[in-house]
C-alpha positions as CSV (number, residue, x, y, z in Angstrom):
1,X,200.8,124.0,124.2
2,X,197.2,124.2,125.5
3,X,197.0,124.6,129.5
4,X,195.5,120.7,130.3
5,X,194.8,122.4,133.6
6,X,191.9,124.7,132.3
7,X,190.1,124.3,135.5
8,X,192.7,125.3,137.9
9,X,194.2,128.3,135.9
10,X,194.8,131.4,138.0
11,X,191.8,133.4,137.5
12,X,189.1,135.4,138.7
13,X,186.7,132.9,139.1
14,X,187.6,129.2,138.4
15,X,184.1,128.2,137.6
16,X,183.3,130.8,134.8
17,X,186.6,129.9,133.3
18,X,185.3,126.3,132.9
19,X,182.0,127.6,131.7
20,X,183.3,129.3,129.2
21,X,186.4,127.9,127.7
22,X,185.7,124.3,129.0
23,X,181.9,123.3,128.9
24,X,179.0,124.1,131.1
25,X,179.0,124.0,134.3
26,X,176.3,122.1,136.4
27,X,175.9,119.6,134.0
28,X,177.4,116.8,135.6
29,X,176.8,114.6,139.0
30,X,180.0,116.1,140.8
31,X,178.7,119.4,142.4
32,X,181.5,120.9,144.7
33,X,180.6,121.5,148.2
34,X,179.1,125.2,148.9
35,X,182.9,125.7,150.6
36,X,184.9,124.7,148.1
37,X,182.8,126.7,145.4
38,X,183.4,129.4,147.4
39,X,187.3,128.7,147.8
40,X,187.2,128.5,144.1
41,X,185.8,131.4,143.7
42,X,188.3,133.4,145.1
43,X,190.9,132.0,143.3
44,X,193.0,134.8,141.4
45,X,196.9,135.6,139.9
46,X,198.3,134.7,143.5
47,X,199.3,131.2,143.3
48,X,200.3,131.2,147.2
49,X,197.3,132.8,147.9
50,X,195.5,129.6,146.3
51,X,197.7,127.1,147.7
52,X,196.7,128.6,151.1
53,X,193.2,128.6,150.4
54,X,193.2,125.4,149.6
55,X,195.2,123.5,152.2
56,X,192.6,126.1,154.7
57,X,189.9,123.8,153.0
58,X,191.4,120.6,153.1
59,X,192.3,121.3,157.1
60,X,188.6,122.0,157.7
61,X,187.3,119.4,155.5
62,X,189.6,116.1,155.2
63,X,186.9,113.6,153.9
64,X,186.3,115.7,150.3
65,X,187.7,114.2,147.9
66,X,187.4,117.2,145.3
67,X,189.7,119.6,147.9
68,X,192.4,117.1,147.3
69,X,192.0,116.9,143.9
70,X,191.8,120.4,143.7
71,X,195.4,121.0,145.6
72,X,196.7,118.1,143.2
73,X,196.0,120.4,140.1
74,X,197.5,123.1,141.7
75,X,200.7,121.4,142.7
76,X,201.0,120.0,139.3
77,X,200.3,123.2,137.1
78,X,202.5,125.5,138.9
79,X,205.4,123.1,140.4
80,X,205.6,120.0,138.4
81,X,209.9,121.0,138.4
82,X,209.8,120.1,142.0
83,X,210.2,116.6,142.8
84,X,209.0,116.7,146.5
85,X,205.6,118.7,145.1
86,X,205.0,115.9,142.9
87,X,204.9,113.0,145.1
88,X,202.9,115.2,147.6
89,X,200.6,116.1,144.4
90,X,200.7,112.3,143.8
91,X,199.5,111.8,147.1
92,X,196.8,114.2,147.2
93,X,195.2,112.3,143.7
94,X,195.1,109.3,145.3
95,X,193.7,110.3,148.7
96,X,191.3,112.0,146.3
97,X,190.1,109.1,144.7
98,X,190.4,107.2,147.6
99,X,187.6,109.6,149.2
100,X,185.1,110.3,146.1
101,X,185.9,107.3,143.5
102,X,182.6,108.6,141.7
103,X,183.7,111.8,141.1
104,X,183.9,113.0,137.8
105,X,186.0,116.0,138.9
106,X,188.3,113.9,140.8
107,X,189.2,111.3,137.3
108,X,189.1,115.0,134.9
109,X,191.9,116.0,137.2
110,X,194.0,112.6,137.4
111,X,193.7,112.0,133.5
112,X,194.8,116.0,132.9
113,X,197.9,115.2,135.7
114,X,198.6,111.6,133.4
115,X,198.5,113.4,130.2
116,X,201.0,116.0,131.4
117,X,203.3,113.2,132.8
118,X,203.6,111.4,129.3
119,X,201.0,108.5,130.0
120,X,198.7,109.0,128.0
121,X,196.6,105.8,127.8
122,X,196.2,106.0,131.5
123,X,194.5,109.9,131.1
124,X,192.2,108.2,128.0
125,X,191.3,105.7,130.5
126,X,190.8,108.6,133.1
127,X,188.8,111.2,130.7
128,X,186.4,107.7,129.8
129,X,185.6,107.2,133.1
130,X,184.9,110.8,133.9
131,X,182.1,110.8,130.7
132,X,181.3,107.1,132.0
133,X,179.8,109.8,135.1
134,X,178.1,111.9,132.6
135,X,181.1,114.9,132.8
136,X,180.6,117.6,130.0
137,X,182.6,120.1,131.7
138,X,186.1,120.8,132.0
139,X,186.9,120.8,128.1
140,X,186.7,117.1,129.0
141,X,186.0,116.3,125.1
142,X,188.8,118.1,123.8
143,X,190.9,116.5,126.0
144,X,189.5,112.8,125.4
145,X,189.9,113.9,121.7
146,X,194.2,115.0,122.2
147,X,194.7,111.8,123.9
148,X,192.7,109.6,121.0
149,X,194.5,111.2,118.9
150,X,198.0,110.8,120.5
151,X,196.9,107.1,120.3
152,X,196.5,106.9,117.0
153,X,192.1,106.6,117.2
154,X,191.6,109.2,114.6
155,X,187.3,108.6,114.3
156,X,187.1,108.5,117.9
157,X,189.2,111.9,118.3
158,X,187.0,113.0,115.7
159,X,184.1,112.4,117.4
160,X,184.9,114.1,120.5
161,X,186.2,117.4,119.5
162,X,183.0,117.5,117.6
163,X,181.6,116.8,120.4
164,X,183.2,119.5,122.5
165,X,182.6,122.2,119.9
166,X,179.2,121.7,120.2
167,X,179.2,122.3,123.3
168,X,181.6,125.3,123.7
169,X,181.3,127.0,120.3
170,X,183.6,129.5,120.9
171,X,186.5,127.1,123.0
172,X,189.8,127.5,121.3
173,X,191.5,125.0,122.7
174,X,188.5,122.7,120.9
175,X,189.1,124.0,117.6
176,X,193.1,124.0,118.3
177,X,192.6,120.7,119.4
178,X,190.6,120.0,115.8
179,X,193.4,121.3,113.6
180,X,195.7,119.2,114.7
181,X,193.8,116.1,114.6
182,X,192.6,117.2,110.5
183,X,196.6,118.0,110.5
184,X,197.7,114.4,111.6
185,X,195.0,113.3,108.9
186,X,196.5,115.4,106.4
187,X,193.3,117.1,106.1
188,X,194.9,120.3,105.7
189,X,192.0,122.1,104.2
190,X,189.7,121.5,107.0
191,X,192.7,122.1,109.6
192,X,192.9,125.8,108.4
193,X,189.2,126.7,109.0
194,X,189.7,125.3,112.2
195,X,193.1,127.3,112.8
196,X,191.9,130.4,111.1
197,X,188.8,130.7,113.5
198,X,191.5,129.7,116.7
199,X,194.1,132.0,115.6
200,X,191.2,134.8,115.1
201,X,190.9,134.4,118.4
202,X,194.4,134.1,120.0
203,X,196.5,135.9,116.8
204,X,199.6,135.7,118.9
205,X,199.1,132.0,119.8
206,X,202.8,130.2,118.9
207,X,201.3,126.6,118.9
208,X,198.4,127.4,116.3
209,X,200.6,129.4,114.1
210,X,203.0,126.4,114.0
211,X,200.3,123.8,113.1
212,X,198.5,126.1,110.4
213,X,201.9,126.4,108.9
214,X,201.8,122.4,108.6
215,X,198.3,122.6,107.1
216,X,200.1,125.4,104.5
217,X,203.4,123.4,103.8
218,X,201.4,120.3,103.0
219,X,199.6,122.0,101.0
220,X,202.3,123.4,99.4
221,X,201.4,126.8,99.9
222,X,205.0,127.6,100.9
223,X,205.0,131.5,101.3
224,X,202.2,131.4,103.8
225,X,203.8,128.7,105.9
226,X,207.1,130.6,105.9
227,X,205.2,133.7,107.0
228,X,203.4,131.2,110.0
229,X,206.7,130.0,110.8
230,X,208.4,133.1,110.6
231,X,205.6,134.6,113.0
232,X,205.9,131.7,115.8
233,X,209.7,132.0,115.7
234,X,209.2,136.2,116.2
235,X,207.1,135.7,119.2
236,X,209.4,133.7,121.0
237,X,208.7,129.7,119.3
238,X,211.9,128.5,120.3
239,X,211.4,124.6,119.1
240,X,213.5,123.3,116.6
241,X,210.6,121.5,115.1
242,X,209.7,124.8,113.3
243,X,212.9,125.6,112.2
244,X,212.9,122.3,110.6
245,X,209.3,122.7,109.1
246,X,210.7,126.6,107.8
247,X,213.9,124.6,106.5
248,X,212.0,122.6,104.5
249,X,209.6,125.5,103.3
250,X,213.4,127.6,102.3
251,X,214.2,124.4,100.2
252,X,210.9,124.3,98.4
253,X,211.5,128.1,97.4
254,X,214.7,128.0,96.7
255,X,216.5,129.6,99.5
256,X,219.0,127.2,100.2
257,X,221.1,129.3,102.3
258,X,218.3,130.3,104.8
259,X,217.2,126.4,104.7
260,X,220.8,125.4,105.8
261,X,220.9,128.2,109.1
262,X,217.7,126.5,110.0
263,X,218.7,123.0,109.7
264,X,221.8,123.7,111.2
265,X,220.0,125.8,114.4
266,X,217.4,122.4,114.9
267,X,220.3,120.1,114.8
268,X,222.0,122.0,117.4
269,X,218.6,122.0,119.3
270,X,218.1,117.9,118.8
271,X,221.8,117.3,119.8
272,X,221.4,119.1,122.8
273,X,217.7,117.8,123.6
274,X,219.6,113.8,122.8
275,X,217.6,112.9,119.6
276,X,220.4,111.7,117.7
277,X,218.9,110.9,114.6
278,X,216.9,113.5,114.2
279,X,220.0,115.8,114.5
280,X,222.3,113.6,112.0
281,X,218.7,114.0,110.0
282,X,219.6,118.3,110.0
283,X,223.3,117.5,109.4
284,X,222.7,115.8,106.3
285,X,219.9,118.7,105.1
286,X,222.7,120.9,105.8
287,X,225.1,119.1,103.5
288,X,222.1,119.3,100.8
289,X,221.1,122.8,101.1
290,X,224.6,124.1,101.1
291,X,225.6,122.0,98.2
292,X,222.2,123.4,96.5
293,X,223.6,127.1,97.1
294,X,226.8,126.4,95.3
295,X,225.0,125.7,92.2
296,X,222.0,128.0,92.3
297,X,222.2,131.8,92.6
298,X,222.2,133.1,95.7
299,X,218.9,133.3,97.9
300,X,217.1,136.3,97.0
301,X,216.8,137.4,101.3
302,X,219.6,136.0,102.7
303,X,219.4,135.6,106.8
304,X,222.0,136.0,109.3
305,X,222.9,132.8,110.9
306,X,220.8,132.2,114.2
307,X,221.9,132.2,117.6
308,X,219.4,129.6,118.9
309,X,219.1,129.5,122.9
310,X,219.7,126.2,124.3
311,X,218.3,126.9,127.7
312,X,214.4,126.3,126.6
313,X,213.8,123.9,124.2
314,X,209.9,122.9,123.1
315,X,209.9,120.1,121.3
316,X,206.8,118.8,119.7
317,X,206.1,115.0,119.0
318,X,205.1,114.8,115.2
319,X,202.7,112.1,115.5
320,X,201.9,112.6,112.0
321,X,204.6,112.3,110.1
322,X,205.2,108.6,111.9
């Protein structure tokens, strides 16, 4: 999953982050206060350090806007798991709009908190008005782009990650963004230039492997989707999605009995994670691989059964295939 919350993510220098993975700073009407650049400036691995920072700012400064929505990012990047930090982080977005209703910064950072919450009409509506106030910054393309997409507005998604990748060449989470929008298009082709450059940038990336493996399996280049699959599930992928996706790969070559553990670990994953039908779905591939192995000879690289984890499960929506 792409961090939403480029501009808050614990670095260095918060501004250089956005300059370079996000858009160009300066070319917008919000301009932080001399203080809070500063503040944000300093920011670095120490979330508590940041928190304090911030809340110093805030104490010394209760009429901007920007701290506020600043300490809302924060609270919801690092503890959106804590009820009590949400409705406080709630509360800081609205006093923030409540001070500086014309800043661009301000709606970037309600519309990235909306996304993450599941709304994501309300964080289209946000990321508009933000551009409506001439943002460029703050990947605020891409992220316009995700939620078009999300909403099914394929030529304005389009648009915007163009848009974006102008303006940040180099910005994976543009061309990431990209891929899966030419994925959801079943533009496979053009999804895997797009993935190719991202993953030649983040090779270990779970997300990107995942979706380049969708660009492979529809184009029925099974062996190098298995081999994307495969990857994502090594480095940790834990979603039953791609073991679903690799199920279906095993059944296209013939590997019935690897298809069936993998159907069987994502139906355990979907019963636990409530989605009955997708899980009565994986009993019935079950059924069909297994009954395929009987009359076939046997895979030619059997795999042990998996143990999946149930204690993390990523699930990704597939918008796509709706």
């Amino acid at each position: 999953m792409i961090r939403r919350f480029c501009t808050l993510a614990t670095v260095s220098s918060m501004l250089a982050v956005a300059a370079f993975a996000c858009g160009p700073v300066g070319a917008a009407p919000t301009t932080f206060a001399p203080a809070l650049r500063a503040v944000l400036a300093g920011f670095g691995a120490d979330t508590a350090k940041d928190r304090a920072a911030i809340d110093a700012y805030i104490a010394a400064h209760p009429k901007d806007g920007d701290g506020y929505a600043v300490r809302c990012g924060l609270i919801f990047e690092f503890q959106s798991n804590d009820p009590d930090a949400r409705k406080a982080g709630a509360a800081d977005c609205g006093k923030a709009l409540q001070l500086a209703p014309d800043s661009s910064f301000v709606h970037v950072t309600i519309a990235n908190v909306l996304y993450d919450a599941g709304n994501v009409k309300g964080s289209l509506q946000e990321y508009s008005r933000a551009i409506a106030l001439g943002e460029t910054r703050f990947g605020v393309f891409w992220k316009r782009c995700d939620a078009e997409r999300r909403t099914g507005d394929f030529v304005a998604a389009k648009a915007d990650c163009d848009r974006q990748i102008e303006l940040t060449p180099g910005s994976y989470p543009a061309l990431y963004s990209r891929g899966v929008l030419e994925d959801a298009q079943k533009n496979y082709e053009s999804a895997l230039v797009d993935f190719d450059t991202a993953l030649a940038m983040e090779p270990k990336n779970i997300d990107a492997l995942y979706w380049r493996g969708i660009a492979f399996e529809g184009l029925q280049r099974y062996q190098e989707a298995e081999a994307d699959y495969s990857q994502a599930l090594k480095l940790g992928d834990q979603s039953a999605d791609t073991r679903y996706h690799r199920g279906n790969v095993y059944m296209a070559l013939k590997r019935y009995q690897d298809a069936a553990n993998d159907y069987a670990t994502a139906m355990l994953q979907y019963t636990v994670m409530h989605l009955t039908d997708r899980a009565k779905a994986m009993r019935d591939l079950v059924i069909k691989a297994a009954s395929l192995e009987k009359s076939a000879s046997p895979s030619p690289t059997p795999s042990p059964a998996p143990h999946p984890s149930v204690s993390r499960l990523p699930y990704r929506v597939l918008e796509y295939a709706r």
